[in-house]
N, C-alpha and C positions, 0 to 999 in steps of 0.2 A: 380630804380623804380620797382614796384612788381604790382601786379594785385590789382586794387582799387574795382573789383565788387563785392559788397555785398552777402554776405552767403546766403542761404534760408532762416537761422533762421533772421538773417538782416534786410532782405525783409519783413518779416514777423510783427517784433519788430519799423520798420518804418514804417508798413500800419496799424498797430493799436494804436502806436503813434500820426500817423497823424489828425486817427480818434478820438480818445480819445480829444483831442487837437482841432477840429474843432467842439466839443460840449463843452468843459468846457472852452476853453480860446477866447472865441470871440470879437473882437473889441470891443464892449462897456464894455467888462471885463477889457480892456486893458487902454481903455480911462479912467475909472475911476480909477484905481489902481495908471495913471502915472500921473492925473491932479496936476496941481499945487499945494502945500500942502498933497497932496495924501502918504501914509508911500511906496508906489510902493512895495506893496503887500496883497496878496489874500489869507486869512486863508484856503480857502478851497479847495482851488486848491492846497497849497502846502500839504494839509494831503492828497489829491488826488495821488499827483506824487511820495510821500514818499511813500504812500502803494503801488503804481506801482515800487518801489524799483529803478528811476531814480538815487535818490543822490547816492545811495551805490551800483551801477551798475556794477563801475569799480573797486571798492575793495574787498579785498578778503572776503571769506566766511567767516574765523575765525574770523573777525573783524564786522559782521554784514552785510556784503557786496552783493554784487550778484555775485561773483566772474567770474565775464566779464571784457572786455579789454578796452582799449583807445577807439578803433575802433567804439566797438559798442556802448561808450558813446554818441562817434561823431554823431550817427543818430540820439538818441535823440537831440543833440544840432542844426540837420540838422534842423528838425520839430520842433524845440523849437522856434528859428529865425523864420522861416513862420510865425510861429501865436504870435510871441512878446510874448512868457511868460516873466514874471516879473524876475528879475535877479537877486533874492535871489536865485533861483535854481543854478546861475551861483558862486557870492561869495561863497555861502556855499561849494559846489564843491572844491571851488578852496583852502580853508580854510583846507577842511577836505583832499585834496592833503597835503597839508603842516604836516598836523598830523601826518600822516601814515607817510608822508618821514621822516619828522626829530624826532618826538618826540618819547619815550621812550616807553618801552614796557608797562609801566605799566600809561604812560602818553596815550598809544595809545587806551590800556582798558578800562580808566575811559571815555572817550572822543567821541571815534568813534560811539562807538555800538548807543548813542543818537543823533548823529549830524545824521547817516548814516539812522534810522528811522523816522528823520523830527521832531525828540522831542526837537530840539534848533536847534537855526538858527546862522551860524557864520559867517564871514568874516575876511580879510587880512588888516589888518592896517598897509599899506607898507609905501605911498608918502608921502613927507613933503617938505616943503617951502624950496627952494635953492639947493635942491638934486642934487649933480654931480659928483662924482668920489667915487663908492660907493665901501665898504661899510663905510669907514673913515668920509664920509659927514653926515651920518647920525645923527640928533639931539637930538631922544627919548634916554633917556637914560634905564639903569636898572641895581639897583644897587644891590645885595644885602647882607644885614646886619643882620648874626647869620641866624634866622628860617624864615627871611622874605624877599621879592624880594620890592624895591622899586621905580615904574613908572613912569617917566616926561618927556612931550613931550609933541607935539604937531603932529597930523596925516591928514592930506587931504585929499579929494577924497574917503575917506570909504565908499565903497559902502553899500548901507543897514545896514546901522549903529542905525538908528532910530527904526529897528525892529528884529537885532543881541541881542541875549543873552550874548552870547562872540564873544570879539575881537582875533586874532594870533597878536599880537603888533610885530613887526622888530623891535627890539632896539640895544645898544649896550654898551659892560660893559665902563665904564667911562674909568678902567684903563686899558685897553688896546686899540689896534690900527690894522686896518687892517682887513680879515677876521677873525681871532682870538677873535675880540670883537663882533660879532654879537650873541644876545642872543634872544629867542625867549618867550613871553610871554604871558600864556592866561589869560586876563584880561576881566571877567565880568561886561557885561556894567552897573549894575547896581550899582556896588563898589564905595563907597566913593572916593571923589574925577575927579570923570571921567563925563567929558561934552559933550556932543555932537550937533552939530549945524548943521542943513539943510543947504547945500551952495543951492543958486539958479545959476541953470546952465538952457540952452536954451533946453535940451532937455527934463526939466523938471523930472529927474530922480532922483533915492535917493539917493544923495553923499553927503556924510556930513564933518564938522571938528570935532575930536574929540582932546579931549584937557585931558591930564593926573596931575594933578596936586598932588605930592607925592601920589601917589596910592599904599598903601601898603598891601601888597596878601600873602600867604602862600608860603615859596621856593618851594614848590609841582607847583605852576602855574608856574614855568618856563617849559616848553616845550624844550628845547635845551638849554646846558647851555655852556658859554665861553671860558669852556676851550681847551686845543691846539688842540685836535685832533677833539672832538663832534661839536666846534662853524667852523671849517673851514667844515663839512660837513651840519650844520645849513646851512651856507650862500650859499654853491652849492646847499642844497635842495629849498631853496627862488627862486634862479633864476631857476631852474628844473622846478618847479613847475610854475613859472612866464609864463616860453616856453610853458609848456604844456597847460596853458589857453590861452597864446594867439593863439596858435595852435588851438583850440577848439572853441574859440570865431571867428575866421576866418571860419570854415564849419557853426556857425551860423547866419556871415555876409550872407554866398554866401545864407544860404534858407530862409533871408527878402528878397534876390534881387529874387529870383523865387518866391517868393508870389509876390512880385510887379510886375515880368514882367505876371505872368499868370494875376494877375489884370487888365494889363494895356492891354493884347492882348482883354482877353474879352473884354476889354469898346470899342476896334476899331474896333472888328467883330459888336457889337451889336450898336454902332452909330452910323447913317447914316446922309451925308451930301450930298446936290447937287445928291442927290436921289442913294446914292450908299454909303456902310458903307465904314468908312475914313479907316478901314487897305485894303483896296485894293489900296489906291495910293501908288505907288512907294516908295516915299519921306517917307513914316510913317513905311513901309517894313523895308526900311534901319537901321530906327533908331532901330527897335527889334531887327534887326538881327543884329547889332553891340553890342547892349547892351545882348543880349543872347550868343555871340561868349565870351564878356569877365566875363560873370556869368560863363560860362562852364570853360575858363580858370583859372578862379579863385577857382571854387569847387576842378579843377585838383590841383592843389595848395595848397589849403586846406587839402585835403583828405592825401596829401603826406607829408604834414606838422606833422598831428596827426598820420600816420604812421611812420615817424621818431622817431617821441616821444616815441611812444610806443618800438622799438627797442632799443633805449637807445646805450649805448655801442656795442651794440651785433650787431648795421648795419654794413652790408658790407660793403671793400673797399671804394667802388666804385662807392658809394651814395653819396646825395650831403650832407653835414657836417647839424649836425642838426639848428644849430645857421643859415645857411643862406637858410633851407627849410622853417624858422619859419621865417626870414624877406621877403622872397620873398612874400609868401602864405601872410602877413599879407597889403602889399601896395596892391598886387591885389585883396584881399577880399575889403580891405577897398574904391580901387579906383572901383571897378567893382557895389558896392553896393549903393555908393553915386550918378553914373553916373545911374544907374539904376531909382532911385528915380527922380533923374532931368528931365529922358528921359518920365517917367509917367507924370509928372505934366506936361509937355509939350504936350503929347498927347492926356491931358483931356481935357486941354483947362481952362475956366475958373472956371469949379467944382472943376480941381484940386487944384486949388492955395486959396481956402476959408478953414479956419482955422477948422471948420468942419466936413470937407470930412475926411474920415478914412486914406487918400494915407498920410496926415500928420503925423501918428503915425512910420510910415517904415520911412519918413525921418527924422523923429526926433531921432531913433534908429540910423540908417545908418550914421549917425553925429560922436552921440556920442561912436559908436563903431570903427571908423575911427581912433579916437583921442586915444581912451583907450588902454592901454600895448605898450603907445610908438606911435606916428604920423607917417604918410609914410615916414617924413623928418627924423626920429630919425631911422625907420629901411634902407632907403637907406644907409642913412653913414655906419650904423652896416654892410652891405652890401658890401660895397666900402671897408671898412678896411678888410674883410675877402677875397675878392678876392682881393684885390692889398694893402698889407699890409702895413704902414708906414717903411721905411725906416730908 
């Protein structure tokens, strides 16, 4: 474990974050961006956060970048979670992770410098129906033939697919097997061939199916291509890259659960019942200060999650393996965030539970970030096989 306190310049990049962020991304910016039918995104905020150089924070200069670390993406992702920015800033991210890792130098030129300005917006077309023993299960194919790659599949769960320029497709070359077949392709949503469908999910967010039907692209849009040596570091940079967002999307659990519990302390200083405001009973004490002991556990968790990331290789002995900093950090962001939300609706009474009230926008987040990069059930087992390994 190493020193998790923020630098000065840190300090600095989180309080005009926060402030930046409590005048452009306000509840009813949020309400309407995630309503039902909504594309769950805001033109003007994201030219907003791209000229604040967020997306391209943590990569390097030569690439368009701000050439800052893991770390200090984390704090925007801290103050990102508080105020529910819309999670194009997050896909795109996580997309334009995948560039920089696996693709080519000259795939990394043509690509980066406009994703890293907010001049297109991209995402990770990873999940697919029956997904289990990867990368062999995987269905999208990508084939290709003389000067052109050819797409087919079918993709789940794309997040902000309905307002992506391009896709990172995961596929895999038909003829081969194994890590060796995973090929990576960027496919423009607008390309003949390519569908995409709003799934409705409860939390009303933008996840779509997208469907490839022979999509056929320039061999330049592959991004990583299959063979022996490039496609086994393709498939390590997928999962790298996978860590590191779930890594990140865990410090943006842990700062919804501190916007909801500073919410929910203020409503029980300022509601008085029985002629005395309801946090001075006992009974309501408790419940804060249970749900504030496992937000703080959980940011420690988080924070040492994204510092793992960021050391890669390079950590010492004697840390805990990065695979089970990013399962721990990810059940307790996601258990500390959810029980957060449950403990406010509880302690509002009945304005909290009306469809309404704004405390529904954190739990409909807090849900759907639980479930996202893997449930508590899919990382305990990851958990369980790393300390006590099958036999």
């Amino acid at each position: 474990m190493t020193d998790l306190a923020l630098s000065p310049e840190q300090e600095a990049l989180r309080a005009s974050t926060r402030a930046f962020l409590q005048r452009a991304c306000p509840p009813p910016l949020v309400r309407r961006v995630g309503a039902p039918g909504g594309d769950g995104h805001d033109a003007d905020l994201w030219r907003a956060m791209a000229e604040l150089g967020w997306i391209g924070l943590a990569f390097p200069e030569a690439a368009g970048g701000g050439g800052g670390g893991l770390l200090d993406l984390a704090v925007v992702y801290e103050e990102a979670g508080r105020a529910l920015v819309p999670t194009t800033l997050y896909s795109t991210i996580e997309a334009a992770l995948l560039i920089d890792r696996a693709g080519s130098d000259a795939a990394r030129a043509g690509l980066l410098p406009a994703v890293l300005a907010g001049e297109r917006i991209v995402s990770l077309a990873y999940h697919e129906e029956g997904m289990a023993s990867l990368p062999d299960s995987l269905g999208t194919t990508a084939t290709i033939e003389g000067e052109v790659v050819v797409v087919d599949g079918t993709k789940l769960f794309v997040p902000n697919a309905g307002v992506a320029d391009d896709l990172v497709v995961v596929a895999r070359d038909p003829d081969a097997t194994g890590a060796g077949a995973v090929r990576l392709v960027v496919v423009p949503t607008g390309a003949p061939g390519v569908r995409r469908c709003r799934l409705t999910t409860f939390a009303h967010d933008a996840q779509h199916e997208v469907a490839f039907a022979a999509v056929r692209l320039p061999v330049e849009s592959v991004l990583a291509d299959a063979s022996p040596d490039a496609s086994t570091d393709a498939w390590r940079a997928v999962e790298a890259v996978r860590r590191i967002a779930t890594a990140l999307q865990c410090v943006e659990m842990v700062g919804g659960g501190r916007a909801v519990l500073d919410r929910t302390v203020r409503y029980v200083t300022d509601r008085v019942q029985f002629g005395r405001p309801i946090g001075s009973f006992q009974a309501v004490q408790h419940h804060v200060a249970d749900v504030s002991t496992r937000i703080d556990a959980a940011g420690l968790a988080a924070w040492q999650a994204v510092w793992r990331c960021s050391l890669g290789s390079a950590a010492p002995a004697d840390t805990v393996s990065l695979e089970a900093a990013v399962a721990i950090a990810k059940v307790a962001a996601g258990d500390a965030y959810v029980e957060a939300t449950l403990m406010a609706h509880q302690l509002h009474g009945g304005i909290g539970f009306t469809v309404d009230h704004d405390l529904h926008l954190w739990s409909d987040r807090a849900r759907a970030s639980a479930l996202a990069f893997g449930s508590r059930e899919d990382h305990l087992r990851a958990l369980g096989s790393l300390v006590a390994p099958a036999r």
